[in-house]
C-alpha positions in Angstrom: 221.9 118.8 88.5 224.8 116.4 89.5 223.5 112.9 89.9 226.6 112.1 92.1 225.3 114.9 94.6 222.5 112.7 95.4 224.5 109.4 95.4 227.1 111.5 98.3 224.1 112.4 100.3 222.6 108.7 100.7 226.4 107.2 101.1 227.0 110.0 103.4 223.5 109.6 105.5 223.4 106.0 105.1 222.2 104.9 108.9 219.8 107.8 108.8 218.5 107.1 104.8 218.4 103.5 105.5 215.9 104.0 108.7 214.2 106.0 107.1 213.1 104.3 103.8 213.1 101.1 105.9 209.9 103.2 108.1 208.6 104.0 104.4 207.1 107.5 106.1 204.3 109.2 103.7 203.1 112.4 105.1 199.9 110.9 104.0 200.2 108.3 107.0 203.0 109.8 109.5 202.3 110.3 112.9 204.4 112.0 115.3 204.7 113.1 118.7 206.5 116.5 119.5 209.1 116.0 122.2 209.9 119.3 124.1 213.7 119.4 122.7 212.7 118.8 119.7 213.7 121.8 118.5 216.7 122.4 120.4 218.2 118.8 118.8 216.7 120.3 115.4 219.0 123.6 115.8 221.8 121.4 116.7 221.6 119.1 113.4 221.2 121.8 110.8 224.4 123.7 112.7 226.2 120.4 112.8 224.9 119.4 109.1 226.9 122.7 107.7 230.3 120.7 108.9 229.8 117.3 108.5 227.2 115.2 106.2 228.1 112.0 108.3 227.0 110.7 112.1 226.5 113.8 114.0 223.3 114.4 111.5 222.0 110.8 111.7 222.3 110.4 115.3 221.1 113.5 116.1 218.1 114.2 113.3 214.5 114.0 114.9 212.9 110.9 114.6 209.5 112.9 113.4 209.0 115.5 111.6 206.5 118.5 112.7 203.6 119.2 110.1 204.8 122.0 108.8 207.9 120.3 107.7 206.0 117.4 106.4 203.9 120.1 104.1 207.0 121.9 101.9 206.6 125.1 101.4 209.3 127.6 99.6 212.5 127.2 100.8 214.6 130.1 100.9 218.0 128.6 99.0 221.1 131.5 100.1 223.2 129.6 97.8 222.0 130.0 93.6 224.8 130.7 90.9 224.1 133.4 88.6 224.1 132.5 84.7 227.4 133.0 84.1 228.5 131.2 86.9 226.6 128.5 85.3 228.2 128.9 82.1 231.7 128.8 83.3 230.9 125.6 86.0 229.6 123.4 83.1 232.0 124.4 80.3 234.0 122.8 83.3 232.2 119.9 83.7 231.2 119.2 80.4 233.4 116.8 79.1 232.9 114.5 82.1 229.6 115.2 83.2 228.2 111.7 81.8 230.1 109.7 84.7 228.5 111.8 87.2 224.8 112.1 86.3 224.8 108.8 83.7 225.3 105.4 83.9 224.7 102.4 86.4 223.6 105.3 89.2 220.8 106.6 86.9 219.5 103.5 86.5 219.8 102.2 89.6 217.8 105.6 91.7 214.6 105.0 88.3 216.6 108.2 86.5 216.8 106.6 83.0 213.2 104.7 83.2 211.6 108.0 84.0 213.4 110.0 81.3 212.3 107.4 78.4 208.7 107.1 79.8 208.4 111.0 80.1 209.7 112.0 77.0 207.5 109.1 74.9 204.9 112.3 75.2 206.8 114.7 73.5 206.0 115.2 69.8 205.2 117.9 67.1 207.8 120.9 67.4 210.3 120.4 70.6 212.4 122.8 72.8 214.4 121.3 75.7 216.1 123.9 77.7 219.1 122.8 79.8 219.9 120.3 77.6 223.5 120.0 78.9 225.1 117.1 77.1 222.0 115.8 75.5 221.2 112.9 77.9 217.7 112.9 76.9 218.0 112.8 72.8 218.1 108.9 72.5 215.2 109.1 74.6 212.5 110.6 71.9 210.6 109.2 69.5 211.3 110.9 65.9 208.5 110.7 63.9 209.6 108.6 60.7 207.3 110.8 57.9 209.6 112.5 55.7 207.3 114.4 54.5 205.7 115.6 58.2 205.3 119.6 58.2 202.9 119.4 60.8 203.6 120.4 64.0 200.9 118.4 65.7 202.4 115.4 64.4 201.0 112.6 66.7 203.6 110.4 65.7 206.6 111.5 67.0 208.8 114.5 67.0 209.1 116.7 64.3 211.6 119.0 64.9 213.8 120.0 68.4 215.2 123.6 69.5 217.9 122.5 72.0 219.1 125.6 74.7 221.9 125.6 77.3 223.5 128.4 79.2 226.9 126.5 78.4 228.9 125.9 74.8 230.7 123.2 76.2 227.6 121.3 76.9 226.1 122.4 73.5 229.3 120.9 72.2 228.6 117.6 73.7 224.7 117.4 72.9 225.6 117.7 69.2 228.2 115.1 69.2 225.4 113.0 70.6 222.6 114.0 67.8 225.0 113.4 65.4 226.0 109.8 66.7 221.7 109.3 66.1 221.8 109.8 62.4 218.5 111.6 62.6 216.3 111.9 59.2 217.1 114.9 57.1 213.2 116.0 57.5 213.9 116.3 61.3 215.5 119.5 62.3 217.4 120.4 65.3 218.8 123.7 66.0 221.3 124.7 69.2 221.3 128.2 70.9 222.8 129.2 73.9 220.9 130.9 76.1 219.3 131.9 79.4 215.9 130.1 79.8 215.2 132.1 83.0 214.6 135.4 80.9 215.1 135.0 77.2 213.1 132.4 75.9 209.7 134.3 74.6 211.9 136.7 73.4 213.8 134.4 71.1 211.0 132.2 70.4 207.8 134.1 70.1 204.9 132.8 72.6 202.6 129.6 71.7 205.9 128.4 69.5 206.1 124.8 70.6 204.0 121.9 70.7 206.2 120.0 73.6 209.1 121.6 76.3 211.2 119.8 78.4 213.3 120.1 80.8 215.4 117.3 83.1 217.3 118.9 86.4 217.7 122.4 85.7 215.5 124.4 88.5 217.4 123.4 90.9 220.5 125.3 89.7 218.3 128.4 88.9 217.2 129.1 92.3 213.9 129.3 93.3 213.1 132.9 91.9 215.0 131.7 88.3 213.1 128.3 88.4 209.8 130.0 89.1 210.7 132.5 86.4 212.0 129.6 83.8 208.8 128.2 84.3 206.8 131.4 83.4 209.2 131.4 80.5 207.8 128.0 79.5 204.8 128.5 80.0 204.4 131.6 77.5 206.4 129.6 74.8 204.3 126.2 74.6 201.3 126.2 73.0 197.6 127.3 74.4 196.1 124.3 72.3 197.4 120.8 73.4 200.5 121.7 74.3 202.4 120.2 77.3 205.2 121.1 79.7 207.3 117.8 80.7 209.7 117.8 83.6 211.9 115.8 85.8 213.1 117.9 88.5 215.2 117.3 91.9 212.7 117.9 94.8 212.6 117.8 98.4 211.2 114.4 99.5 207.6 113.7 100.9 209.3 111.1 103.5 209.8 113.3 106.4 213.3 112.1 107.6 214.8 112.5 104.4 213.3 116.0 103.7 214.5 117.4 106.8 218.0 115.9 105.8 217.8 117.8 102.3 216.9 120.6 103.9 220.1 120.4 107.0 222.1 120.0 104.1 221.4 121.7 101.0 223.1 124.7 101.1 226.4 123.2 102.0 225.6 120.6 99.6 225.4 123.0 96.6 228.3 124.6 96.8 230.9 121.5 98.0 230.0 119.1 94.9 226.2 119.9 93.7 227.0 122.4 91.3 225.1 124.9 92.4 222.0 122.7 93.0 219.4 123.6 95.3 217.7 119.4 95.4 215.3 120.4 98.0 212.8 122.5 96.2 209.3 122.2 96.4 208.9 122.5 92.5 205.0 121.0 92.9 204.1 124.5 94.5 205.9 126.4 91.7 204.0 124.9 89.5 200.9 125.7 91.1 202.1 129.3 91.7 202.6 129.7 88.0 199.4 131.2 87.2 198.2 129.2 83.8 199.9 126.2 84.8 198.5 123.4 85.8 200.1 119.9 86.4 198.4 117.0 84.6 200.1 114.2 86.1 202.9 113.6 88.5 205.2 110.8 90.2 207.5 110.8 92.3 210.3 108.2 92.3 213.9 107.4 94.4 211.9 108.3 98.0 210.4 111.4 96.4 214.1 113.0 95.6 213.2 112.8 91.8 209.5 113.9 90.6 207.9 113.9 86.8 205.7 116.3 85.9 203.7 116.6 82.7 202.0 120.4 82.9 199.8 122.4 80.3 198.2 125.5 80.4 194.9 126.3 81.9 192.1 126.3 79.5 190.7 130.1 80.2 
């Protein structure tokens, strides 16, 4: 995910973004009246959104949104990189990638505050997949028992697995857990890999007590996301384990969801990194059969959502 992707769209859709939040629309509340052109000037603002982010789309963009874009369903991204388009883009970016999703614009759209409250929960034996260059590691409590072989470990975690489909990124995540002069009882281990498709296979099923992941669906795709997240699934544990996310998703304020979705296509491919920001990741969730989501907030207008998930009990 590229934090600066989002800060582009709201500079670059300021009249419409700032009417928008101003209206504070909740599909919960929103009303709207359907205006016979409606879909004509609809047409015209996804056509026009594909050259320009700017005016045409804010002056043009429905002031209401029909129900059934309201209600997100899947939407069909043409644009995902493969894995080792992946690989290649953030070996790239990796040595620079902490100006673009770090730093005062974090902070500013509730980034950091939701990663150190979301993470608090992790403990016992940790994998975070798409770790790229280990934003989250100052982020989790370590437990401080030097002698703590449990994996259950209330207070803190024990040990952390940490996976990337790029060795530049790896590269940068270890300089960072080295900078934390961890505990010698607290182990951390770095493997590249594909989270989409090879995580049971390297890790065995019911292997970890927490796993995380910050803004990687989005450059999946929505079949790789949906199949990263059966991959997580299968790997955390049946018995009190949990599944915490912070994911890029398309907002529950109508105006800016119908922006995301005039614009996320283009949007991926000109500076996002391959990052589809407009998925409805709540209903992938639920589509993952075991999965269930135990709590979930939405932050920044809805762009940014938290989840913590765990398996059904069966």
């Amino acid at each position: 995910m590229s934090l600066i992707l989002v800060v582009s769209v709201f500079a670059m859709a300021c009249p419409l973004l700032s009417a928008a939040l101003a209206l504070n629309f909740d599909k919960s509340t929103a009303t709207c009246t359907r205006t016979s052109s409606e879909n004509n000037r609809r047409s015209f603002v996804r056509d026009a959104a594909s050259i320009s982010f700017g005016a045409a789309t804010a002056a043009v963009l429905p002031a209401c949104a029909p129900s059934s874009l309201i209600s997100p369903s899947f939407t069909d991204a043409a644009y995902a990189i493969s894995a080792n388009e992946a690989s290649q883009s953030y070996d790239t970016y990796a040595a620079t990638y902490d100006e673009l999703d770090g730093g005062a614009a974090a902070s500013a759209l509730g980034i950091d505050a939701a990663r150190s409250a979301l993470l608090s929960k992790a403990k016992g034996r940790v994998l975070e997949i798409g770790v790229g260059t280990g934003l989250n590691v100052n982020k989790y409590k370590f437990s401080n028992k030097a002698s703590a072989t449990d994996s259950n470990d209330n207070e803190g975690v024990t040990s952390l697995t940490l996976v990337d489909i790029s060795d530049g990124m790896l590269d940068e995540a270890r300089a960072k857990i080295s900078a934390l002069n961890l505990p010698q009882h607290i182990q951390v281990e770095f493997l590249r890999a594909d989270a989409t498709s090879q995580l049971v296979q390297l890790f065995g099923k019911n292997s970890f007590d927490t796993v995380v992941d910050t803004f990687s669906l989005c450059v999946m795709g929505n079949e790789g996301a949906k199949n990263c997240l059966l991959q997580m699934r299968d790997v955390v544990k049946d018995q009190d384990g949990r599944i915490l996310l912070i994911e890029n998703t398309r907002s529950s304020n109508p105006l800016l969801g119908l922006y995301q979705d005039a614009t996320a296509d283009a949007a991926s491919q000109v500076g996002g990194k391959g990052c589809i920001y407009n998925q409805n990741v709540t209903g992938m969730i639920q589509w993952t059969p075991g999965l269930a989501i135990e709590a979930e907030d939405a932050f920044a207008a809805g762009l940014f959502r938290s989840y913590v998930c765990r398996k059904n009990k069966s």
